[in-house]
N, C-alpha and C positions, 0 to 999 in steps of 0.2 A: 223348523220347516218340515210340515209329514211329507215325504216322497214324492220332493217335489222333482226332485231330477228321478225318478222311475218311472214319469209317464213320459209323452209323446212329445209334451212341451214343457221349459223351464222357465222360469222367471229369467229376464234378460236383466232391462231396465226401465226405468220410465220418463218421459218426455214430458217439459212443458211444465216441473213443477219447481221454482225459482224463489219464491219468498212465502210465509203466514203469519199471523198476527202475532208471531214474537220478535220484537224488539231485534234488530242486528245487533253485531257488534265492531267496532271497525279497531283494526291493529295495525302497527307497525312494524317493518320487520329491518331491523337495522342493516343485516348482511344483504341486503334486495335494495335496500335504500327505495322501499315505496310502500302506502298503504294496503290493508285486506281489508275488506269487507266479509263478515260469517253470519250468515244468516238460516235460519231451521227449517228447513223444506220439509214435509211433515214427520220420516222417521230419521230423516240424516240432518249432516249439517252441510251447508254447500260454502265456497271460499271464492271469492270474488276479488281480483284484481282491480283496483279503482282505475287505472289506465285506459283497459279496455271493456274494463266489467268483464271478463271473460272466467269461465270458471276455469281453478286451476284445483283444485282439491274435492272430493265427496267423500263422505265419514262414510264407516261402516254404520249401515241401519240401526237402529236401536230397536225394541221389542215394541214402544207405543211410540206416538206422533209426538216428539219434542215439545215442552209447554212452556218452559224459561231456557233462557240462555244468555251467559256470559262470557267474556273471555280477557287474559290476562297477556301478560309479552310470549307466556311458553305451553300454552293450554286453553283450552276449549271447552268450558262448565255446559252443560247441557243437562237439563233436569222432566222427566216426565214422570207423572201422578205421584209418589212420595220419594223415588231414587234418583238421586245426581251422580252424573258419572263426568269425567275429567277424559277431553281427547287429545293427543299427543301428535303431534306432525298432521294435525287436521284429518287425522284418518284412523287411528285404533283407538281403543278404549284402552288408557293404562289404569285409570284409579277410578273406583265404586265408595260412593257413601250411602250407608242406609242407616236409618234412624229416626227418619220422622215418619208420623202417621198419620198423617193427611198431606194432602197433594201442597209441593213448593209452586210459591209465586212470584218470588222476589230470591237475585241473585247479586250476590257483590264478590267479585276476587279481590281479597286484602293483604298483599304481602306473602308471606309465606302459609296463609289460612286463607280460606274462602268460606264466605256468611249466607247461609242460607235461610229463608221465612216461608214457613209453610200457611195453611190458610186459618190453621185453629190458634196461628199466633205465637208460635215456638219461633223463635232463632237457634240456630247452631250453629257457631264456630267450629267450624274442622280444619283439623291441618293435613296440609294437602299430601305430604310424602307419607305420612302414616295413616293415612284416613282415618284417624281417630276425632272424637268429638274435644273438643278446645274449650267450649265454655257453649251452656244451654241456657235460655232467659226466656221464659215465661210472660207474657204479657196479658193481662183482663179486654178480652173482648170487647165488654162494655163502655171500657173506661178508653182504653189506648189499641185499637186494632192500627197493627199496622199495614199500613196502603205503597209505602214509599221509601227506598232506602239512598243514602251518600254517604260516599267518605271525603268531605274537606279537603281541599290542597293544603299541603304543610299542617293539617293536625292530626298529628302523630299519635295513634291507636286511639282513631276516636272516629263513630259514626253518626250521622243523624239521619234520624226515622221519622218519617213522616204518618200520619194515622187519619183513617174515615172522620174522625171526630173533631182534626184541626188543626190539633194543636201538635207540638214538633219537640223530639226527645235528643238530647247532645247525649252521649256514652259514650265511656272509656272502655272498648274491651278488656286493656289489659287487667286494669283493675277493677274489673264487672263495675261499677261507679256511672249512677246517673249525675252527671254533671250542672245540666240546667234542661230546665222546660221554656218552652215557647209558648205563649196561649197561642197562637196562630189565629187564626181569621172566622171560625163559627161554621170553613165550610171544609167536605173532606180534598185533603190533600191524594192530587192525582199523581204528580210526575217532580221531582228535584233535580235541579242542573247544578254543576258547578259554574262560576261566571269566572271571564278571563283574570278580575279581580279577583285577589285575596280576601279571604271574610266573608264574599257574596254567592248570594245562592237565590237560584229563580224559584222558586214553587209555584204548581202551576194547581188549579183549584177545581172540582169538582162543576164550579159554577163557569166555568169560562175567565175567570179571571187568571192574571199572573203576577205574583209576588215577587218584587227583585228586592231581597231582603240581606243587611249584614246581619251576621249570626253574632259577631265581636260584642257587638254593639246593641243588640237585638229594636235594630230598629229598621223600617220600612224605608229605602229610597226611593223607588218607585213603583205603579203600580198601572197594569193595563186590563183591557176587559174583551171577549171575544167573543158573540152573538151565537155561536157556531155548539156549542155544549162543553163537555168536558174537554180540559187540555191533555192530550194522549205523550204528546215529547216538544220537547225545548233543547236548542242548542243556540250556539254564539258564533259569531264569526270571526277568527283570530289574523285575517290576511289585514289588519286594518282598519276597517270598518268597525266601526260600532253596531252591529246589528244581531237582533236577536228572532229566530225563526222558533215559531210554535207552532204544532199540528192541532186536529181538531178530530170527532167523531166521526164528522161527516165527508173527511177527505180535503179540508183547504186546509192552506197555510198562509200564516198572516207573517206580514216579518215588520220589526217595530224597530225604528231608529233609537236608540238608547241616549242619543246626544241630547238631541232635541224633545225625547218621552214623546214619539208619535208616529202613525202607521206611516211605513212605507209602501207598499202595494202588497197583497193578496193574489195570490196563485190559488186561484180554484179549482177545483176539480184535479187536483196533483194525484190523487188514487180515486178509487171509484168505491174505497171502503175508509174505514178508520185510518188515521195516519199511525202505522204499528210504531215504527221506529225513524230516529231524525238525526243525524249529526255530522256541522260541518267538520270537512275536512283541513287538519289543523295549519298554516297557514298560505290555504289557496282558497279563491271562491268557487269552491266546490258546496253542495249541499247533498247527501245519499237518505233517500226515502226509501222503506218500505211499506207493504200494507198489505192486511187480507186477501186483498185479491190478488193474488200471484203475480205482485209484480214489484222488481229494483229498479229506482231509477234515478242518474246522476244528475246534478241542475248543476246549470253553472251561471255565476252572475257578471256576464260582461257587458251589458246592455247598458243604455242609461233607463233611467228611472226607477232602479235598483233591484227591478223583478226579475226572477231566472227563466230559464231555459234549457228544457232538455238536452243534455248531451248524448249521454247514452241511456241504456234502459236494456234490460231481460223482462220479459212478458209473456205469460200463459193465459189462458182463460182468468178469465174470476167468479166463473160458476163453471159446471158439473159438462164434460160436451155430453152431445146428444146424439150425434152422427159422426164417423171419421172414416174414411176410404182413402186408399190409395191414390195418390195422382201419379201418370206414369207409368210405364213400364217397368223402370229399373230400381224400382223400389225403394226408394230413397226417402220420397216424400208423402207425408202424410197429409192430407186437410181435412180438419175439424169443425165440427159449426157445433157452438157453447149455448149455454141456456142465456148468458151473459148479451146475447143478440150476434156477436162477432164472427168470424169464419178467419180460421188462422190454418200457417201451414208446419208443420214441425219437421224436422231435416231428422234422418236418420243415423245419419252421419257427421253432423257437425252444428252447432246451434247458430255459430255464423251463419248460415240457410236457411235460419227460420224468420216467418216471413206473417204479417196481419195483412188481411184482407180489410181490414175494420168493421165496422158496424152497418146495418141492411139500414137503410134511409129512405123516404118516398122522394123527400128533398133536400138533395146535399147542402146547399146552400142555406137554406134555413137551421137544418141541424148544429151548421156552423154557427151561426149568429146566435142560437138559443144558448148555446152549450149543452154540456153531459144530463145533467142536474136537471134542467127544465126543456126537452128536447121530446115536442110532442112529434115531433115527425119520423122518429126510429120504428122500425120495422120489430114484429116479434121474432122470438129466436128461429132459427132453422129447424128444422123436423125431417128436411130429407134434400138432398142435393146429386148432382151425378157432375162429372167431368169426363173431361177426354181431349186432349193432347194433340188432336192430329191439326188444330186449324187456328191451337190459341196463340200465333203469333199474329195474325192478321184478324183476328176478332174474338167476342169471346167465349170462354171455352166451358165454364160450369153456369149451371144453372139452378136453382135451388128454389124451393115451397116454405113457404113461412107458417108458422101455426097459427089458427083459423082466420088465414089470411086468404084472400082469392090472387090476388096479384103474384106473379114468380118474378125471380129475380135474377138477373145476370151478373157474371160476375169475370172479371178477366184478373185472369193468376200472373201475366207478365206485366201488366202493371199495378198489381197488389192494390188493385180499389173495385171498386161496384161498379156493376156497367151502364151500359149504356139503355139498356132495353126495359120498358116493365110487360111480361106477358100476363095478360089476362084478355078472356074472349070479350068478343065488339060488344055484345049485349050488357055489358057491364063495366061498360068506358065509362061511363061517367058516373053512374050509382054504383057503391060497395054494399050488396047485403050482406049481414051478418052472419048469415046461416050458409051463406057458400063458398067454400074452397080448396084451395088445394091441396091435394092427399098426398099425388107421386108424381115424379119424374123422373124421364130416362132422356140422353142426349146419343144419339147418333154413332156410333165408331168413326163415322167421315167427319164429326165436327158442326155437320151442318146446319142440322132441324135437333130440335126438344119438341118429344114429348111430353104433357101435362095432363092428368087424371084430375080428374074434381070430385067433390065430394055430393054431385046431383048424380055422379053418373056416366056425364060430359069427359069426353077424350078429345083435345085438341093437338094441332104440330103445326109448328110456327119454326119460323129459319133463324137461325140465331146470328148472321149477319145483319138483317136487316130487323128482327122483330116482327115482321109480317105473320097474320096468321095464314097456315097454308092449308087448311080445312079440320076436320073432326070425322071422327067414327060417327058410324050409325048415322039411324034419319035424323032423330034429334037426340037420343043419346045410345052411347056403349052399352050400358047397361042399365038393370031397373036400381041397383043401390050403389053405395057409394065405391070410387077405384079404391082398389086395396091396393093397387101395385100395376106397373105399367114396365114395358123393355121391349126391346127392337134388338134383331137377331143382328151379327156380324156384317151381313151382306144387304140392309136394308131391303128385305124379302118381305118378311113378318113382320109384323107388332103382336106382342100378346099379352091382353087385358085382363084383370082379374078384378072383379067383384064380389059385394059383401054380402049379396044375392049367393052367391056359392056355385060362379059359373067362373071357368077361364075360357076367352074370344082370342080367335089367331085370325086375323086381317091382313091383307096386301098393305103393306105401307104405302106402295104409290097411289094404287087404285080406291083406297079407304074398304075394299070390297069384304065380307064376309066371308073365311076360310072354312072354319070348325069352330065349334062351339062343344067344350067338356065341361060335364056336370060334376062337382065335387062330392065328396060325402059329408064336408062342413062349411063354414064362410072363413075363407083364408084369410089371413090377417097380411100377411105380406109375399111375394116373389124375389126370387133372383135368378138370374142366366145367368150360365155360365155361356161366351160367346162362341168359344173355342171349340167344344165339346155339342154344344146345341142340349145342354141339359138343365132344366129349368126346376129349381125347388121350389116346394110352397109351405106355408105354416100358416097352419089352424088355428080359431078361435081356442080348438080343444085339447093345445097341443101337443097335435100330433102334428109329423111332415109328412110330405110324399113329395117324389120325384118324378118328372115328367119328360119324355124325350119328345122334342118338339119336330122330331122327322114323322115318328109314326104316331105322336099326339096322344101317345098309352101313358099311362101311369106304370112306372118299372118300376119302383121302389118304393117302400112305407115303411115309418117307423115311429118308433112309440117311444116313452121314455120321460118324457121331462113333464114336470109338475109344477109347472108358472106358464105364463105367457110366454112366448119367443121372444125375444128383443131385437134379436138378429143375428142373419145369415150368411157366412162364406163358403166359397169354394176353393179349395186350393187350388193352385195354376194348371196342372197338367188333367184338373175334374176327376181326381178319383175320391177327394174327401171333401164330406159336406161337415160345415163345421157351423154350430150353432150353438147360440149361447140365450139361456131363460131367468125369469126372476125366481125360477128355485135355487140362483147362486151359482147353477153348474154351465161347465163350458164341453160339449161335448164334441167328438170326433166319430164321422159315421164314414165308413169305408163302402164307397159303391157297388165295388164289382159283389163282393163277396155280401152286401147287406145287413154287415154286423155293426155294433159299435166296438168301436177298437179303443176307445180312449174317452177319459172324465175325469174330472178335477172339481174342486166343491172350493168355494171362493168365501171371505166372507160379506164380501158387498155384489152383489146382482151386476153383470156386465149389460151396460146399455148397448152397447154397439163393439161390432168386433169385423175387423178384414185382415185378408192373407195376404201379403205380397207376394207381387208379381213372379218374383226370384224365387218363392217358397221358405224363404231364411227365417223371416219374423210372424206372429200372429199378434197383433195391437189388438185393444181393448181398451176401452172406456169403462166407467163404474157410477153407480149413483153415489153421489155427493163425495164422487174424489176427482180433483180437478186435472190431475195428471193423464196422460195415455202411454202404456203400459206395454209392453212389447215381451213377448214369449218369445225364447230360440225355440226352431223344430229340431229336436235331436236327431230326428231317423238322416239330417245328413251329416252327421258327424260322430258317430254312433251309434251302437248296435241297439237300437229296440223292440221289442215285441209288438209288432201288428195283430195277433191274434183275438177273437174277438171276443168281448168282455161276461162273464158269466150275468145272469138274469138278475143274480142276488146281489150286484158287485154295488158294494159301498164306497164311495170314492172320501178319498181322505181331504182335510182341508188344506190349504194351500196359500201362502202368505204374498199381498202383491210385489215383485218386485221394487226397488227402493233405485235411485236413480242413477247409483255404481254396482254394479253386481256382486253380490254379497256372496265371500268366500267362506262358508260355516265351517264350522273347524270338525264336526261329522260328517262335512258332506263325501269325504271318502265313502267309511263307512256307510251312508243312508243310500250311495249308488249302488254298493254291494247287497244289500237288501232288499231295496225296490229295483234294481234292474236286474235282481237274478234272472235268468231264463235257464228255461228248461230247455237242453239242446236235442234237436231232433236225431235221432238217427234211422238213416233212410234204412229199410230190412234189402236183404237184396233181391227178393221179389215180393211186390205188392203184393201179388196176386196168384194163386194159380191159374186161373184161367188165361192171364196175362200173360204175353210172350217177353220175355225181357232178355237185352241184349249186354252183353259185360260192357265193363269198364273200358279193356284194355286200348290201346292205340290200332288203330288203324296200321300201323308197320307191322302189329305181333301177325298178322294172321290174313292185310288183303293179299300179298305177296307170295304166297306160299307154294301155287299151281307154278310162279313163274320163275321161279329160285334160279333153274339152268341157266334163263335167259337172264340174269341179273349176273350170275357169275360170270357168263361168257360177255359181259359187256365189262364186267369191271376186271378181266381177265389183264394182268398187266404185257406188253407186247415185248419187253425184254427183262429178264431175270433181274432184280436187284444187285445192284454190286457193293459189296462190303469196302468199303473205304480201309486203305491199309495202313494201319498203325507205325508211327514213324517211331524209332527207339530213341531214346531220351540223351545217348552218346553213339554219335553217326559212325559207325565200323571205319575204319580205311587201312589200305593195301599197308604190310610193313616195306619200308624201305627208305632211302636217300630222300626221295619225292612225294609230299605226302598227296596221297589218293584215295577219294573213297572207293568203299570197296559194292561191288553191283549187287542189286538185290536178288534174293535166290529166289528162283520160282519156287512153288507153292502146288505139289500137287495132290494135295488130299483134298479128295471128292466126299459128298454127303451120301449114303446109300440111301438111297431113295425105296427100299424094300421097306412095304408096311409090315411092323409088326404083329402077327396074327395074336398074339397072347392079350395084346391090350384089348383088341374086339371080343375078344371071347368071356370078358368078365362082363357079367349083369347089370345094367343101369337101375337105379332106384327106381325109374317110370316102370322098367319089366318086370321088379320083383312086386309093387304094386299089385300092377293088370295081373299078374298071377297068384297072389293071394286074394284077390278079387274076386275071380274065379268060383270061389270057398264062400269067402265072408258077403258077397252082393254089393258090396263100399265101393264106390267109383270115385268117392269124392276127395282122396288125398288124390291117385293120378291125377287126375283133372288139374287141382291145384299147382303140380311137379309141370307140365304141359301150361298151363298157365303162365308160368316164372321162367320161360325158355324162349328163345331167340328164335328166330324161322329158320334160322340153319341147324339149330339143335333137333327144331321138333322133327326137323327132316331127316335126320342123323337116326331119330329115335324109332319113327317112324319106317324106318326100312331095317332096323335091325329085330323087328315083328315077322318077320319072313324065316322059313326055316334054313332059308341060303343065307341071310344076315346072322344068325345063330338063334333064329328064336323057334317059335313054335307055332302049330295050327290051332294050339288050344288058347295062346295066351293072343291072337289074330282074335278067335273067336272074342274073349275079353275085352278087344277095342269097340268091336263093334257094338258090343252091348253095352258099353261105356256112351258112345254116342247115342243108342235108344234108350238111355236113361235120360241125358239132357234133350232130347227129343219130346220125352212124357211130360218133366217135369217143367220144360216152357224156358229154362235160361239158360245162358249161354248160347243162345240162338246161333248169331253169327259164327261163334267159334266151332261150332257143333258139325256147319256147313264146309267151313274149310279145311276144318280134321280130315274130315270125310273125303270131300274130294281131293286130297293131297293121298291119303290113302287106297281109295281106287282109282287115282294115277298110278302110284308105284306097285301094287300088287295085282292090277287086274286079271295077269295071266294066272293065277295060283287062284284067285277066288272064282274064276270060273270052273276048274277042273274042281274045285272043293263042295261036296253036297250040303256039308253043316253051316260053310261056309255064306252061301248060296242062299238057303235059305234065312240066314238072318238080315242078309240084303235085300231081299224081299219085304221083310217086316219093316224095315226102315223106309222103304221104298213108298209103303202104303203110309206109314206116319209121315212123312215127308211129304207128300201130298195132300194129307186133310188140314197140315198145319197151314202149310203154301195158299192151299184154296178159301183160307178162314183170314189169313191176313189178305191177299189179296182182294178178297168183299171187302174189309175195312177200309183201302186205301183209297178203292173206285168210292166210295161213300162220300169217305171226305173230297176228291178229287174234285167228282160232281157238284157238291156244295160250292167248294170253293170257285168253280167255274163260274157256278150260280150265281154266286154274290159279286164276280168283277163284271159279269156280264147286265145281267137283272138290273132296273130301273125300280128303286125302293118307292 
């Protein structure tokens, strides 16, 4: 991973990706006393409790998308393009085999070795603790490819392999020994089962057929056929029944009574892709499916007439989403709308809370009756939806535009199905043209009314309780070309429209009436509001963005940068980052106030849609042709990162999607240490000279100093201390007959309270200072010494400047020039002021009788005043503004 944890955002994890077209694998686990289910989510593997189907395990990522997988009582084979690696407690990689040169397809764990078939037709036996290769076998292409691998119950170190051509090979590992051939049937063998019987084995056929064949014997006992194409998986049912369940290409499953050699019922439509992997659960009737389209799901056969029924099930899309926002405030929940037609919602927090909306329908009723498969009355996928929270208990709450569909759709998230409403305008109740519909939509903050853009032009609002339309813009349309983008401010005030015309309209919402009208400099491709904030972004055909404040209807911001079309646009929560993601792969981060870009990441798949949540914690993302949604953590709250804004030339490095447990890289120390070095600022301690700048120090060093008397005489104690008298450790007493202690003896030595003149009379560091100072012009060690001292010391210091304290008129002069140096030079401002006047408190009578004296309080007097009269302009300046702006009507 390049530096992925040194920008803004890091790979978290991803949402919603549950099974692919590799085969599961289901295990037992003796100490647990229950089955696993492991199946390859594209770069991990994910572990499934049959119970609850609940995930209990996710592997560390691998470098490519999983392409086989197997698994044995103590390990996890998982193989992508020619590397197989072995995972240990369903979560690290202990063992690596490399060796073949072309991509493995076929996987068997056998004992203490596991068999691997690549696609040019190599097997390798590796053994597993050594990772070394065990035995390599060659096979002719032309003659015997193999398609299909088994290892026989009870025949001991012996496989058989099944080949495109037919025909079926018995092998002895141990002693490389081809034992017997099968002519097999003329067509290529697709999938082998072991049957609860000894000797027997299903093959399932290229053609739809299935072979229940003894190998013992090499004869055929029986044989079925299935309409449906290739046989993808076969299993058997061990609770009892005779029953034998085979998938198909197209997603059914036929299940065939083995008593009687005849169908029992057909589950159709059990996935909505290939049937990847099939196998019951050994003796319950359990049946676990997977398939391409992201999704596990348990069957169980308790009915009569021998067909299953869902029990449980995990499900994501089965194509690519298109659109995903927040639902909510509190971040949790995501909803998606898929190419797949569906609208699902993903819990950010727990996958118990993920929740289908299902599929957009004109007529549920008939949807029903047609099924999956031949169901002309499904709706096209989503292209844009809005939601909002405030009213979807009592009706519903999203609304959503279908692709070159004219009809919008309702949809309520508390009862997880399609609503009640279809909106589309009266003019086109009864006839659907082709050529018109719906572009955008926006829903209300109160719940109430949706907004709906068309693609003539036509801006309608309709009440989402009832489905009523409640009028449109303009006479007869909004605009001359098609809505690019529609939204309604916080407080139902505004509506503002944007067209491909290259104009944005701000209308009264209630009134429909005509606010302003801004001309763009291109044809925006899409909007977003932020509500919060009243800041409105747009993206350009060309794009470029700009930002819009919809108080004063100016364009504040423009930026440049990306080199693909926008796909889409967030705000973060508190509206200081615009966060937008394009098909040139990058996701960038642009910082308001300051107009820089602060942040960018280079992806390798183009993000179709990306939102912030609510809380600021995660940034989601979608991707073209990855079926997962993807969630960034923002570092800046949990860690120090660099906001600064990005150099012109900056190249952003690439950036790997997160995998669906957060992958701890064993550099990622190191790679924080490098990409989040920062350069730490240090403040100088004046910006500027013109600037006046005021120290550091506390407010105690120096506002107190005029009032020191009145401090002491308050904290002045009203009776003297009394020394607590030391009791002797063997109590005296009286000699004599009776014993008595003896009384304590007064005590009368007094403290002289006579100040020593010897100790005042030696030099303070501050005085030898200000008097070599004098000389050298250096004010800035005193200063520092006066700095590092208490307000009783500097008072101390302070009065011992007088030639009655022991000091002098020359080294007086010295102070004073001390404070007209911090005077010139603009810092220490405050300190400068209360030196000062602490000092013509205690010396005033002495600096007036003094001429040299005299006049350097003159020159200070005149500095003191032009400084005085240049900040106070600055403060009247801002005072006024600020008056301005509580008072003024914007």
């Amino acid at each position: 991973m390049a530096c992925e944890s040194g920008g803004l955002f890091a790979g978290f994890r991803a949402l919603g990706r549950y099974s692919g077209p590799v085969p599961h694998a289901l295990r037992y686990h003796g100490r647990h006393r229950q089955f696993y289910v492991t199946a390859a989510a594209g770069r991990s593997v994910h572990t499934y409790n049959v119970n609850k189907l609940g995930i209990v395990a996710v592997s560390n990522a691998l470098l490519q998308d999983i392409t086989c997988l197997a698994a044995d009582r103590m390990l996890v084979f998982a193989s992508y393009d020619n590397v197989l690696h072995a995972f240990a407690r369903n979560k690290e990689v202990v063992h690596t085999y490399e060796g073949h040169k072309a991509k493995i397809h076929l996987l068997l764990p056998f004992g203490d070795h596991v068999i691997s078939v690549d696609t040019t037709n190599v097997l390798i036996v590796w053994d597993i603790q050594s990772e070394e290769e065990y035995l390599q076998m060659d096979f002719d292409k032309a003659i015997f490819a193999v398609s299909a691998i088994l290892h026989p119950s009870t025949y001991l170190n012996k496989i058989l392999l099944g080949s495109e051509q037919g025909s079926l090979q018995l092998w002895n590992i141990k002693s490389n020994k081809l034992l017997y051939s099968f002519a097999g049937w003329g067509l290529g063998v697709t999938t082998l089962q072991q049957a609860p019987a000894v000797d027997v084995v299903a093959v399932g056929l290229v053609s739809g057929h299935i072979i229940v064949h003894n190998i013992k014997f090499d004869e055929t006992l029986m044989k079925f056929q299935q309409d449906w194409g290739p046989i993808t998986a076969i299993s058997f049912r061990t609770d009892g029944h005779q029953v034998m369940a085979a998938g198909s290409t197209i997603g059914h499953i036929a299940l065939w009574d083995l008593e009687e050699k005849k169908l029992i019922s057909q589950m159709r439509n059990a996935h909505s892709t290939a049937i990847a992997g099939m196998s019951f659960v050994p003796g319950e009737p359990l049946l676990i499916t997977n398939g391409a389209d992201n999704a596990i799901r348990v069957w169980i056969f308790d009915g009569p007439g021998g067909t299953g029924r869902i029990l449980r099930s995990r499900m994501g899309h089965s194509a690519p989403p298109t659109k995903i926002r927040y639902h909510g405030q509190n971040g949790e929940q995501i909803l998606s709308a898929g190419q797949d037609g569906t609208l699902q919602s993903f819990s950010t927090v727990h996958e118990r809370f993920n929740k289908s909306l299902g599929r957009g329908s004109i007529n549920k009723k008939k949807s029903k009756r047609k099924g999956l498969q031949h169901d002309t009355m499904a709706l096209p996928p989503i292209t844009a939806f809005a939601s909002e929270v405030a009213r979807q208990n009592d009706w519903d709450g999203i609304v959503a535009c279908h692709q070159g569909y004219i009809t919008c759709t309702t949809w309520n998230y508390q009862k997880t199905s399609m609503g009640t409403h279809k909106l589309r305008p009266e003019a086109f109740s009864k006839n659907k043209p082709l050529d018109i519909y719906a572009t955008a939509v926006d829903i209300t903050s109160c719940g109430n009314f949706a907004v709906i853009g068309m693609s003539t032009g036509q801006v309608d609002v309709y009440n989402m309780q009832s489905g009523i339309h409640r009028g449109c813009y303009g006479k007869e349309r909004a605009h001359e070309g098609a809505i690019r983008g529609v939204a309604v401010d916080g407080l139902n005030q505004l509506t503002i429209t944007a067209g491909r015309e290259g104009l944005i309209k701000f209308w009264k919402f209630k009134t429909k009436d005509l606010v302003h009208s801004t001309d763009l400099s291109s044809s925006p491709s899409g909007i977003l509001l932020h509500r919060d904030s009243g800041i409105l972004g747009i993206a350009f055909d060309d794009f470029g963005i700009s930002v819009l404040d919809i108080e004063t209807r100016k364009i504040v911001r423009r930026f440049s940068g990306h080199h693909g079309r926008i796909n889409d646009m967030t705000f973060s929560p508190d509206g200081r980052w615009l966060i937008t993601s394009s098909m040139d792969c990058t996701i960038k981060t642009w910082d308001l106030p300051s107009g820089c870009l602060i942040d960018c990441f280079l992806l390798d798949s183009a993000a179709v849609s990306i939102t912030m949540s609510p809380t600021g914690d995660f940034l989601a993302s979608s991707h073209v042709d990855e079926l997962g949604i993807y969630l960034w953590s923002n570092r800046s709250l949990y860690s120090l990162v660099s906001l600064r804004p990005l150099p012109a030339d900056y190249k952003p490095s690439m950036v790997m999607l997160p995998g669906t447990c957060p992958v701890q890289d064993v550099d990622a120390a190191g790679a924080e240490e490098t990409c989040g070095e920062m350069i730490e600022y240090d403040s100088p301690e004046q910006l500027g000279e013109q600037l006046i700048t005021l120290s550091l120090l506390p407010e105690s060093r120096w506002k107190n100093l005029l009032n020191l008397d009145i401090i002491k005489k308050k904290n002045k104690p009203r009776e003297p201390p009394k020394v607590p008298k030391s009791a002797p450790f063997f109590i005296p007493t009286v000699p004599g007959l009776i014993p008595r202690y003896a009384a304590p003896e007064q005590e009368n030595d007094t403290q002289s309270k006579v100040v020593n003149l010897g100790v005042l009379a030696q030099k303070s560091d501050f005085y030898i200072h200000l008097e070599e100072a004098l000389s050298t012009n250096e004010y800035t060690t005193p200063l520092n010494l006066l700095k590092d001292m208490g307000p009783s010391n500097i008072e101390i210091e302070l009065r011992g400047l007088a030639p009655e304290g022991g000091g002098s008129m020359e080294v007086m002069l010295s102070f004073l020039r001390m404070i007209g140096m911090m005077l010139n030079k603009k810092y220490n401002f405050e300190l400068a002021q209360a030196y000062l006047a602490l000092f013509l408190k205690l010396h005033l009578k002495i600096l007036s009788s003094e001429p040299r004296l005299l006049e350097e309080i003159s020159r200070l007097s005149t500095q003191l005043e032009e400084t005085w009269i240049h900040l106070q302009t600055l403060f009247n300046q801002s005072l006024c503004v600020l008056k301005y702006m509580k008072s003024a009507l914007l």
